[in-house]
C-alpha positions as CSV (number, residue, x, y, z in Angstrom):
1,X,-5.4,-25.7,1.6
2,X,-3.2,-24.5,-0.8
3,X,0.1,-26.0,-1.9
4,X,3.3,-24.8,0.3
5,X,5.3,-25.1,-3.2
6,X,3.1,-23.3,-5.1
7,X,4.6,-22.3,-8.5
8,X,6.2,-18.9,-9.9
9,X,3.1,-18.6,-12.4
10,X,0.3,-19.3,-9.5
11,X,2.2,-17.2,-7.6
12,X,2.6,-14.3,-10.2
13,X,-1.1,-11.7,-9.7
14,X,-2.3,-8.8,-11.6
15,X,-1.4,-5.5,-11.0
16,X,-4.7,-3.4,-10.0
17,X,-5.6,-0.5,-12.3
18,X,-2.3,-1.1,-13.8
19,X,-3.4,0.8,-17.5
20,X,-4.4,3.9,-15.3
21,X,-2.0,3.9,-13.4
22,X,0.7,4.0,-16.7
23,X,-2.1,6.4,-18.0
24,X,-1.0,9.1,-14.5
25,X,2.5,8.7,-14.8
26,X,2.9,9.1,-18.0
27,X,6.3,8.0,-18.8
28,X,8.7,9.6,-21.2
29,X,12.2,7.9,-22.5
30,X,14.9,9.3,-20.9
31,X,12.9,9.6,-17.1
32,X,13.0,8.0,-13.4
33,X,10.0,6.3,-11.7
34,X,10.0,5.0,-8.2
35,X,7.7,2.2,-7.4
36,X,7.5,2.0,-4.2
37,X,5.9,-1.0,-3.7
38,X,7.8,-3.6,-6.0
39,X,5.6,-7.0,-5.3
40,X,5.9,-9.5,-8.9
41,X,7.0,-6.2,-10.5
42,X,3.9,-6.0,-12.7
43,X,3.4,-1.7,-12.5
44,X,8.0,-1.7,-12.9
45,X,7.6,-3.9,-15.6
46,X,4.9,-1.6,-17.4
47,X,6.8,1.1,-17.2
48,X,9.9,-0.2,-18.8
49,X,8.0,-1.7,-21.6
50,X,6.4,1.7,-22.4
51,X,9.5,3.7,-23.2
52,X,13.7,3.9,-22.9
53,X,12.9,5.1,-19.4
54,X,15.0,4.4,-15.7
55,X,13.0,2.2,-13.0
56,X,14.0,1.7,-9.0
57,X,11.6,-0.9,-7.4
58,X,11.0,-0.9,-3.4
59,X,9.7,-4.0,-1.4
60,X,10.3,-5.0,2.1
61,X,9.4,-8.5,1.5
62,X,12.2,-10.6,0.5
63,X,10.6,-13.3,-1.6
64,X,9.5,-10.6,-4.6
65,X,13.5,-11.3,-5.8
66,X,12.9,-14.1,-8.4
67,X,10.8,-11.3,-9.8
68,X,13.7,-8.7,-9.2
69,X,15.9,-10.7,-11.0
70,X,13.9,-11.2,-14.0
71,X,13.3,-7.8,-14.7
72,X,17.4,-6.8,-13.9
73,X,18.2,-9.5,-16.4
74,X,15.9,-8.2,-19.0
75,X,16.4,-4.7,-18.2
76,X,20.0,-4.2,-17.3
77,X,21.2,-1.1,-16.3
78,X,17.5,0.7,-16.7
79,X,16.1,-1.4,-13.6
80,X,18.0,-1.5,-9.7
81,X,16.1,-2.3,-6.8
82,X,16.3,-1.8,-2.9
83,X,15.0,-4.2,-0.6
84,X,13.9,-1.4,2.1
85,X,9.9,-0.4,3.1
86,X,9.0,2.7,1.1
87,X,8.7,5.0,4.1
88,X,12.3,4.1,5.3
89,X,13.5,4.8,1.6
90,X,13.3,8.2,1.6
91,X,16.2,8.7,3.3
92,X,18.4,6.3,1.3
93,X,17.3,8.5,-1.9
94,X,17.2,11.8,-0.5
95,X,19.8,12.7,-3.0
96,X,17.7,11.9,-5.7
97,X,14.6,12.8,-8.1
98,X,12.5,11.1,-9.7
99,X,10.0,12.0,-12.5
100,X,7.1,9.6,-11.9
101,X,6.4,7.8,-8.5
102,X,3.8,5.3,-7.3
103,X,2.5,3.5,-4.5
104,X,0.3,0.1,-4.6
105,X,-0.7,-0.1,-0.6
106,X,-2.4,-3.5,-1.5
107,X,-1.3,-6.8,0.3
108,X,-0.3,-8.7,-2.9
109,X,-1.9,-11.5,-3.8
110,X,1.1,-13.7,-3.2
111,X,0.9,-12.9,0.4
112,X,-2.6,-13.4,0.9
113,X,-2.4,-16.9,-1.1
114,X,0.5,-18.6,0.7
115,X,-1.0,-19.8,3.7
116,X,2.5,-20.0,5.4
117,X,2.6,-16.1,5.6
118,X,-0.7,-15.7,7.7
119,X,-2.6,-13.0,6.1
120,X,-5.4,-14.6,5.5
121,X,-8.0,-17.1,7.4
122,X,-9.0,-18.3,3.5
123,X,-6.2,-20.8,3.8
124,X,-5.2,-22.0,6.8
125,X,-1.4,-21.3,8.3
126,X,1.2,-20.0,10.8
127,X,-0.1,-16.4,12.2
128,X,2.4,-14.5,11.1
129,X,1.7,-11.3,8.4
130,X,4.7,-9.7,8.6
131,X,5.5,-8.1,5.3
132,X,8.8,-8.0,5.9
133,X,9.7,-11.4,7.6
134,X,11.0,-9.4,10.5
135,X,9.7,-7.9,13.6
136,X,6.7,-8.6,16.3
137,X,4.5,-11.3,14.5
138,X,0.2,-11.4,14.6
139,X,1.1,-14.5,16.7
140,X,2.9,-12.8,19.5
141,X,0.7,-9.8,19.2
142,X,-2.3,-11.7,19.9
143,X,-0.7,-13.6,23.1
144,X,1.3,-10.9,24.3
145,X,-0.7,-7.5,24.5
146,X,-2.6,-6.4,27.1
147,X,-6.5,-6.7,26.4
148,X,-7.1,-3.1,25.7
149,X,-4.4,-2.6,23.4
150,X,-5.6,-5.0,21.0
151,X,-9.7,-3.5,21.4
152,X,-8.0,-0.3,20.8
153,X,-6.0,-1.7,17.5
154,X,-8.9,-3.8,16.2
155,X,-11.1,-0.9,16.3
156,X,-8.8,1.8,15.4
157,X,-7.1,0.4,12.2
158,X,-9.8,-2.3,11.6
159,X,-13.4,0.0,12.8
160,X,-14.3,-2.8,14.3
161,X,-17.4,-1.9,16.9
162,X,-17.3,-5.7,18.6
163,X,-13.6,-5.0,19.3
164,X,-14.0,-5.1,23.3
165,X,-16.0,-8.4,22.6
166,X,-13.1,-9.7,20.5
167,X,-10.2,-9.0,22.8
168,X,-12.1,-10.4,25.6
169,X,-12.3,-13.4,24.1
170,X,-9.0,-13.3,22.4
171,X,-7.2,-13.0,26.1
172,X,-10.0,-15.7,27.1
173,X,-8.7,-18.6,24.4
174,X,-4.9,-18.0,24.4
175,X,-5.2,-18.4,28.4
176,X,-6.2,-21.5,27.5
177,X,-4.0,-22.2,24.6
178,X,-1.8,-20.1,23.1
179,X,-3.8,-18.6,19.2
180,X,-0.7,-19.8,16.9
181,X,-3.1,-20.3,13.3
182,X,-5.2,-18.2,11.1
183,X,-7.9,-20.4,11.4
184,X,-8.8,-20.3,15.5
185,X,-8.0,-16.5,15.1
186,X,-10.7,-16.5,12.6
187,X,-13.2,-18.8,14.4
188,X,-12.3,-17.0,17.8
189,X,-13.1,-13.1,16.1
190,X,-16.8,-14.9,14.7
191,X,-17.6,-16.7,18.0
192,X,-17.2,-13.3,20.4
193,X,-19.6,-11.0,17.5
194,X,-21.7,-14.0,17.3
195,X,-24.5,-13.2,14.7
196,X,-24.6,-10.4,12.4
197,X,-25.3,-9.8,9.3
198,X,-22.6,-8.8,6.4
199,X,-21.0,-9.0,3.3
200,X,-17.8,-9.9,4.4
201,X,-16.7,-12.5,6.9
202,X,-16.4,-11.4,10.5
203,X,-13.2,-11.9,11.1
204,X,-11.9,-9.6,8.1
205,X,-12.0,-6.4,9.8
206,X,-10.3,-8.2,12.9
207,X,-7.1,-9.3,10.3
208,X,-6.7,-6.3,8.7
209,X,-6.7,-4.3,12.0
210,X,-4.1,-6.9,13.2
211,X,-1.8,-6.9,9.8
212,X,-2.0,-3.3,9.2
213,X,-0.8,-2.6,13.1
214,X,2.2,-5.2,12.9
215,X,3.7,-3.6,9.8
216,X,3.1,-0.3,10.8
217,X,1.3,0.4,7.1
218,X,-0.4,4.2,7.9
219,X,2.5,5.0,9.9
220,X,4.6,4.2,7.0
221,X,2.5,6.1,4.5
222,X,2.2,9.2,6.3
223,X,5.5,9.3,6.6
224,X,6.4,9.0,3.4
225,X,3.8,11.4,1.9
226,X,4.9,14.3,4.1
227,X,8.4,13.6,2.6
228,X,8.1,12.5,-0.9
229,X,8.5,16.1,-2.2
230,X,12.4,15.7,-1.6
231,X,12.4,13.0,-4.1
232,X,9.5,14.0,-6.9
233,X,11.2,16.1,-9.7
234,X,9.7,19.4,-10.8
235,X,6.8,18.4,-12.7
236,X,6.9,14.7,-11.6
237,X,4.0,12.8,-10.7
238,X,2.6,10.8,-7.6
239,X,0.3,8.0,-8.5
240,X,-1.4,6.0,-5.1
241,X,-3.5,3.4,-5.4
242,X,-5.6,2.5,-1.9
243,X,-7.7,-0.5,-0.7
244,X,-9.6,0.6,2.5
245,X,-10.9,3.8,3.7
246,X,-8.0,4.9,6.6
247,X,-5.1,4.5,3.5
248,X,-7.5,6.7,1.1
249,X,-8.0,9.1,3.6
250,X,-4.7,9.9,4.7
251,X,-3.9,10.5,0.3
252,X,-7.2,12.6,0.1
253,X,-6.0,14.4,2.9
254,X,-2.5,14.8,1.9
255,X,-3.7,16.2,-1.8
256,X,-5.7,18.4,-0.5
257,X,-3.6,19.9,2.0
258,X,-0.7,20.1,-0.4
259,X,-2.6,21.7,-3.6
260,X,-2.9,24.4,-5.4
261,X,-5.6,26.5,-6.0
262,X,-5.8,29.4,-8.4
263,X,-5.0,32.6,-6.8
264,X,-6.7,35.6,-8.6
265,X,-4.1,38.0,-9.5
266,X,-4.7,41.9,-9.8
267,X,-4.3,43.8,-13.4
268,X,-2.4,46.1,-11.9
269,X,0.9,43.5,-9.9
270,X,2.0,41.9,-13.2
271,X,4.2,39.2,-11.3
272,X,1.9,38.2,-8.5
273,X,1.8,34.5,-7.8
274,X,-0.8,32.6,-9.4
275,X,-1.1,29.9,-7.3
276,X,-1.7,30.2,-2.9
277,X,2.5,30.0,-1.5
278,X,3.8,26.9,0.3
279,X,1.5,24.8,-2.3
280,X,3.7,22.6,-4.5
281,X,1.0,20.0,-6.1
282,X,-1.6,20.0,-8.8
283,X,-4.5,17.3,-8.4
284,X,-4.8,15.9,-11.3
285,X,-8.0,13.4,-10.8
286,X,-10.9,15.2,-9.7
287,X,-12.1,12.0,-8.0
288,X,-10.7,8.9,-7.2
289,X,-10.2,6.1,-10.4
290,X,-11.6,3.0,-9.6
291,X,-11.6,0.0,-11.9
292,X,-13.7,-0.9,-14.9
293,X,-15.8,-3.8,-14.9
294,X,-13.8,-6.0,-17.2
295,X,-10.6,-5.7,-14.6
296,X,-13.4,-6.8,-12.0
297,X,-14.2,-9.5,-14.1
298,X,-10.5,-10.9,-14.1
299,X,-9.8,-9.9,-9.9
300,X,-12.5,-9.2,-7.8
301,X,-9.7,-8.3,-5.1
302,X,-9.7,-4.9,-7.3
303,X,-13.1,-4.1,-6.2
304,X,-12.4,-1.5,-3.6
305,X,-9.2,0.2,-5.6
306,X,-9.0,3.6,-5.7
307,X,-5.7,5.6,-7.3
308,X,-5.4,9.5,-6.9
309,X,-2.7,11.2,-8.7
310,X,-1.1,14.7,-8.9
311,X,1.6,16.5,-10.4
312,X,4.3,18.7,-8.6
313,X,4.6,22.2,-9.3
314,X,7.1,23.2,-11.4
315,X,9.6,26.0,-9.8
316,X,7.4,25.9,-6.1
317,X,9.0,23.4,-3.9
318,X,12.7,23.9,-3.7
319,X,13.9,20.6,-1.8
């Protein structure tokens, strides 16, 4: 079990496809960037050390501020941050406009290692996963919701097919006693699917069904992407990195939707748009980034990264 004390530097993880995502955003002295998802401050810090530019970081978990305050001592005036979820932000910087803005939808690996959070069943702990210390936990989801409300979130947010199975046998244990740890969570989700084979551990789909419903996390996002045109700049770009197949959808989806293609103009209307009206973003990966085998090497947690980026039209979106 790991240490409750564990130190800063243990603590401290690598930022995932953190040279490509430098390499999208492409930032210029003199510029704003928004990172949206703050965690040790590794993409904020990378930004600031690349030029004279302006940084605001955005976490909702309150232990990222000994990392907050080493980057506002070393960067002054150039770094602020707002403890806030990104998709509740918005409306604190409506007023605002950035030139570069990106999203890490990862859990960070501080959460996943302290055991006293409950993300994981790796270590042992409290079922908690609340990203934000606040709110329903895992714990009282678990021994509070009715049976098909937690089938219906384990297989919705987790595609989990056993997820009748596991809510069964969920509502079947805490009648018993009430499921307070990671680890009978864990050993109750593999007992109801019983054998079968797979690369993962049974209970992973279960806990990221459960930790993506208690923090609201594609809620959140779509949210945010169908009002982060207030905030990008003319020619600013959005950079978001994904980890599982519902949070990559929903970008795809929301780039596609939102992009531009070219619109063939006639010889004879000399100022006829070139690009289809109501359109305001340019994709600007043709297919999702995912990491290089040395960054695998060094965090196999990167494995199922992908970033998609795009640029905002310059002169289409009037916010």
């Amino acid at each position: 079990m790991i240490k409750k004390n564990t130190s800063l530097k243990k603590e401290a993880h690598s930022s995932v496809l953190l040279n490509e995502v430098i390499e999208y955003l492409a930032p210029k002295a003199g510029k704003k960037f928004l990172d949206c998802t703050f965690g040790a401050g590794g993409y904020s810090a990378a930004i600031l050390e690349s030029c004279d530019c302006k940084v605001t970081g955005v976490d909702r978990d309150p232990t990222v501020m000994t990392f907050v305050k080493n980057l506002e001592n070393k960067y002054k005036q150039r770094f602020n941050f707002i403890q806030a979820d990104f998709g509740s932000v918005i409306e604190q910087l409506s007023d605002s406009q950035f030139d570069g803005i990106v999203l890490d939808l990862g859990v960070s690996s501080m959460q996943i290692d302290n055991a006293d959070r409950g993300f994981s069943f790796m270590h042992d702990g409290p079922l908690d996963m609340r990203m934000s210390k606040t709110g329903m936990s895992a714990a009282e989801f678990v021994n509070e919701a009715a049976e098909e409300v937690i089938a219906e979130v384990i297989y919705k947010y987790g595609d989990e097919t056993a997820s009748r199975k596991i809510a069964s046998k969920i509502v079947f244990e805490r009648n018993l006693e009430l499921i307070t740890t990671t680890d009978r969570l864990a050993k109750i989700v593999r007992s109801a699917i019983g054998f079968r084979k797979s690369k993962i551990d049974l209970a992973t789909k279960t806990f990221q069904a459960i930790r993506i419903f208690i923090n609201n996390e594609l809620e959140q996002l779509e949210y945010f992407l169908e009002n982060v045109a207030m905030i990008l700049a003319p020619g600013g770009r959005l950079v978001v990195v994904s980890f599982h197949s519902l949070e990559d959808s929903i970008v795809k989806y929301f780039f596609r939707e939102n992009s531009s293609k070219i619109v063939a103009q006639s010889k004879y209307a000399k100022n006829a748009p070139a690009i289809e009206p109501g359109k305001w973003l340019k994709i600007i990966t043709k297919k999702p980034v995912s990491p290089g085998d040395e960054e695998l090497k060094k965090n196999v947690r990167a494995k199922s990264a992908k970033l998609r980026a795009a640029v905002k039209i310059e002169g289409i979106y009037d916010s």
